[in-house]
N, C-alpha and C positions, 0 to 999 in steps of 0.2 A: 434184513428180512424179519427180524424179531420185531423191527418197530414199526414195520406194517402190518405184522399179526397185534400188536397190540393194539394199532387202529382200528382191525378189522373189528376184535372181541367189546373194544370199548364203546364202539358205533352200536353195533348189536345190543353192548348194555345199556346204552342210551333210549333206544328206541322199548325196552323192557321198562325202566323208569319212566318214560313219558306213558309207556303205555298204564301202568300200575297207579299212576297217581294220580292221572285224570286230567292231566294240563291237556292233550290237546283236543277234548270235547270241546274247551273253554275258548278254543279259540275259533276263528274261520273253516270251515268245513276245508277250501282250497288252500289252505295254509296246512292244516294238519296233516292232508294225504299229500301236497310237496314234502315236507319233513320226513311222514314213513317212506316216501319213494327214492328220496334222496340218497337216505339211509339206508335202503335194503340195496339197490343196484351199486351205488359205490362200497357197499361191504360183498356185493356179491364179484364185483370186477377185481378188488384186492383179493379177495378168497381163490377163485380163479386164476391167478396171476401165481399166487405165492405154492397152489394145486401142479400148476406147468412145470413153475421150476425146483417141486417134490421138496419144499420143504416144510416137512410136519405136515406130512400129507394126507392123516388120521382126524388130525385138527383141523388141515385145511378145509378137510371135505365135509366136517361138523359145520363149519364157517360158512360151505358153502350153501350147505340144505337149510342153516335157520336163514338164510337171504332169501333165498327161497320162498321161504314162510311167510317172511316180512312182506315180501311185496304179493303172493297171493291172498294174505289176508287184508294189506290194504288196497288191494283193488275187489274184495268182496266186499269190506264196509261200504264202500267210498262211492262206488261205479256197478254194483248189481241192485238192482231193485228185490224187496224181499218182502212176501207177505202179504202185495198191496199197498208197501208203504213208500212213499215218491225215492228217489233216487238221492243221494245226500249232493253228487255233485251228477249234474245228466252232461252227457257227453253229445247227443243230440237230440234237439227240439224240434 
């Protein structure tokens, strides 16, 4: 259980790094929101899981609102158009 909460926090600090330092501007628009979605649903399914079976279930549920974050904030960059300015990835044309 300890070393799927450790996956859980280290996914989370991964997607903090990526986000802080600027790699995934640099790369494919559909590349970068695979990455944050990847990352926030499979930290949100271990969050959820380790939430069920109540352990560190203060932690778990930290685990589970920043997955949360993650994926509502990259489907705001990613998939809402904003401003006027085109859509980074349009879903339909």
């Amino acid at each position: 259980m300890k070393g799927l909460l450790g996956i859980c926090i280290s996914m989370q600090m991964t997607f903090v790094l990526l986000f802080i330092t600027g790699i995934t501007p640099k790369l494919n628009s559909y590349v970068g929101a695979t990455i944050y979605l990847i990352i926030g649903c499979a930290s949100l399914v271990i969050s959820l899981y380790l939430a069920g079976k109540k352990f560190l279930l203060g932690i778990s549920f930290i685990a589970f609102i920043f997955s949360l974050l993650i994926i509502c904030f990259t489907i705001f960059i990613y998939f809402l158009p904003e401003a006027g300015m085109p859509l980074e990835i349009p879903l339909f044309e």
